[in-house]
C-alpha positions as CSV (number, residue, x, y, z in Angstrom):
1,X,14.4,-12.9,-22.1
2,X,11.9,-9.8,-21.1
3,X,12.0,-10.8,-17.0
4,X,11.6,-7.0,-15.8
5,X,7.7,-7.6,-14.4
6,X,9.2,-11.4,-12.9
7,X,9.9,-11.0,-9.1
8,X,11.8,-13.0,-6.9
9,X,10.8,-12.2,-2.9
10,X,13.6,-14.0,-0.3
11,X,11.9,-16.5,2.2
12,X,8.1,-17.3,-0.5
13,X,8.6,-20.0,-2.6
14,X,7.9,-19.8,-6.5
15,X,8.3,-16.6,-8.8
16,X,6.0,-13.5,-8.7
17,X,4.6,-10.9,-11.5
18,X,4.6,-7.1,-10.6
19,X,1.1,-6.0,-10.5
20,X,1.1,-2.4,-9.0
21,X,3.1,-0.4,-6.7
22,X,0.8,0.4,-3.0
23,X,1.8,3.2,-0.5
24,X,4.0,1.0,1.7
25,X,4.4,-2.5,-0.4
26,X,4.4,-3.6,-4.2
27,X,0.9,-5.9,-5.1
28,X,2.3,-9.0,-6.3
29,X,0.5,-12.0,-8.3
30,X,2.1,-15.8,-7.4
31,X,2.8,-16.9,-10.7
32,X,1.8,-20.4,-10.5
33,X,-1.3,-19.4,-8.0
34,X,-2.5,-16.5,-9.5
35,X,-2.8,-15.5,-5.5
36,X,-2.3,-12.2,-5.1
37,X,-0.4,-10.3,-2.0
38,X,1.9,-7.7,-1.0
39,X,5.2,-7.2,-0.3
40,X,6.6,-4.8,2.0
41,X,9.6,-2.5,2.1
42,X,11.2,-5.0,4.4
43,X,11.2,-7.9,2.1
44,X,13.9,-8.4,0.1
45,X,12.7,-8.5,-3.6
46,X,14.8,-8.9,-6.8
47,X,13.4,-8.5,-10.1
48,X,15.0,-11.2,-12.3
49,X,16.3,-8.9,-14.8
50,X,18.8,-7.8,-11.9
51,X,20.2,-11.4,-11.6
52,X,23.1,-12.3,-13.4
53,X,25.6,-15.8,-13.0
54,X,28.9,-15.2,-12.5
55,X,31.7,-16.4,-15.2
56,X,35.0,-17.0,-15.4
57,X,35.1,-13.3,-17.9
58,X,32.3,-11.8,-17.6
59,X,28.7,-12.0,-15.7
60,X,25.7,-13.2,-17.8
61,X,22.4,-11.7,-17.1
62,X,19.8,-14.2,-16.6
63,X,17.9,-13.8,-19.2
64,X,20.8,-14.2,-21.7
65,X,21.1,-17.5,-19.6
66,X,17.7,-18.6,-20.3
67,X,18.0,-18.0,-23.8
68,X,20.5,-20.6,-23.7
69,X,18.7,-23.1,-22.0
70,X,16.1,-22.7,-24.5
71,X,17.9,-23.1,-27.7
72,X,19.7,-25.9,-25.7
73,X,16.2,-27.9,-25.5
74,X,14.2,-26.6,-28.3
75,X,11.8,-23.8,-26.3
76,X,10.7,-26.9,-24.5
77,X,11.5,-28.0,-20.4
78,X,15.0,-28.1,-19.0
79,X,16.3,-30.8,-17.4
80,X,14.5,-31.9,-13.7
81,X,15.9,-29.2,-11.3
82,X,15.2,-32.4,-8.5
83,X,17.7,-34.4,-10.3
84,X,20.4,-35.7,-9.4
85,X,23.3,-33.0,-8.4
86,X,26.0,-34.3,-10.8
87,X,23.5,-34.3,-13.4
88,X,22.5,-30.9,-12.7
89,X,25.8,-29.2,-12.6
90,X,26.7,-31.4,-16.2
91,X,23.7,-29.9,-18.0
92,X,24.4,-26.2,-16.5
93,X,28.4,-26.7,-17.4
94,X,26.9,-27.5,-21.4
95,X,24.5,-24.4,-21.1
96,X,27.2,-22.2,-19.7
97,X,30.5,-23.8,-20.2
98,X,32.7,-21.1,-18.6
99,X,30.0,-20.6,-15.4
100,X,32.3,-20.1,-12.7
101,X,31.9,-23.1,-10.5
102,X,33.7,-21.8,-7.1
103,X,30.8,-18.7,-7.0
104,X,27.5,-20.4,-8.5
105,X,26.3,-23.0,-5.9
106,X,25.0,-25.9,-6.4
107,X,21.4,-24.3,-5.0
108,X,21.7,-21.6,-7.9
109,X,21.5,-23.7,-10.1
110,X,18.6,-25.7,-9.1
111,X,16.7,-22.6,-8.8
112,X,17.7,-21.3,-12.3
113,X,16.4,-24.5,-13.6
114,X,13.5,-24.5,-11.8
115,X,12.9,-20.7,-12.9
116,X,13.1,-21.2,-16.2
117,X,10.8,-24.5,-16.4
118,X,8.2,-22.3,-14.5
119,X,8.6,-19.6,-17.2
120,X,8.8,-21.7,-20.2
121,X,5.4,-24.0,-18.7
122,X,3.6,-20.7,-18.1
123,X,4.9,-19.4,-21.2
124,X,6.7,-16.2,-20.2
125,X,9.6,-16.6,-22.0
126,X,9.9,-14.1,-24.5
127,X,12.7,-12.9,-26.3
128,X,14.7,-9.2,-25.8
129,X,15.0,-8.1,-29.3
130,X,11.8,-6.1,-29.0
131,X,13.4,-4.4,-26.6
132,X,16.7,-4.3,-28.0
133,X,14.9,-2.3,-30.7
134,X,14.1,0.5,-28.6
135,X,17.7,0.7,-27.6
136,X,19.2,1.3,-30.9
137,X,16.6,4.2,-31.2
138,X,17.5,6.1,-28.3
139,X,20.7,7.2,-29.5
140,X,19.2,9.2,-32.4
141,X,16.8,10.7,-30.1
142,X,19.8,12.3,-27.8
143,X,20.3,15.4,-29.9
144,X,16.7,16.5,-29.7
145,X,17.1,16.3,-25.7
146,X,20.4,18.4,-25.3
147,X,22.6,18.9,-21.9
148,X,22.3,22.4,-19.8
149,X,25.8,23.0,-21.5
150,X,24.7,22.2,-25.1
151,X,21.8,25.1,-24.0
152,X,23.9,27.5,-22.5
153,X,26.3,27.5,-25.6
154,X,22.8,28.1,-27.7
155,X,21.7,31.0,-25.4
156,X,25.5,32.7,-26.0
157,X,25.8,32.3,-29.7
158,X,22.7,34.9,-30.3
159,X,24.4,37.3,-28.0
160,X,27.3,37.3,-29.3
161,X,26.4,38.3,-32.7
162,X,24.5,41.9,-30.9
């Protein structure tokens, strides 16, 4: 999932969209709102791209994890994240069956599930391979922008013919 514009700001409730960046503070929408505010160089902001869940091998980004919840349930709602707390942890051990339970709290989960119900109901959710695309591109575009030693080697070789 695309979730670099999707902000998370520690002690407000609910999920904010980037909207611009101020002198002293980013402008911020409330998702489910529409309220906009700013937040300042003192809050603590994370963009939900920059989250990931920890596994037993490897970290997952967030998005990847949302991907899973939504060809778990279709594209439609995950499970109630007010439900019970056995039930919570069961659905998030089928979505991630490796998720390593000693590091991701009981409280992560609940607000990844309530995330990604948010997301999906506002519909948000979109998949990375657009942007996956522009990935595989910029490899063939790293010759054209050579390093200072690639340039220096240029500037020698006419020289060294005189």
């Amino acid at each position: 999932m695309v979730l670099k514009e999707i902000l998370s700001i520690s002690g407000e409730p609910g999920l904010f969209k980037f909207v611009a960046q101020g002198k002293n503070a980013i402008i911020v929408e409330h998702i489910e709102t529409g309220k906009r505010s700013s937040a300042f160089s003192s809050a603590k902001v994370s963009s939900l791209e920059d989250i990931s869940v920890f596994t037993e091998n490897e970290d997952i980004p967030l998005g990847k994890v949302f991907d899973k919840i939504s060809e778990k349930e279709s594209g439609g709602q995950a499970i109630d994240s007010k439900a019970d707390s056995e039930k919570l942890k069961k659905y998030f051990e089928e979505v991630i069956p490796d998720y390593a339970r000693e590091k991701v709290y009981l409280s992560d989960i609940k607000k990844i599930i309530l995330w990604y119900n948010l997301l999906q109901k506002k519909g948000m959710l979109i998949k990375e391979e657009p942007e996956k695309a522009v990935e595989t591109e910029k490899p063939a575009s790293e010759p054209e922008n050579s390093t200072p030693a690639a340039k220096a080697k240029k500037k020698s070789a006419p020289n060294s013919k005189k």
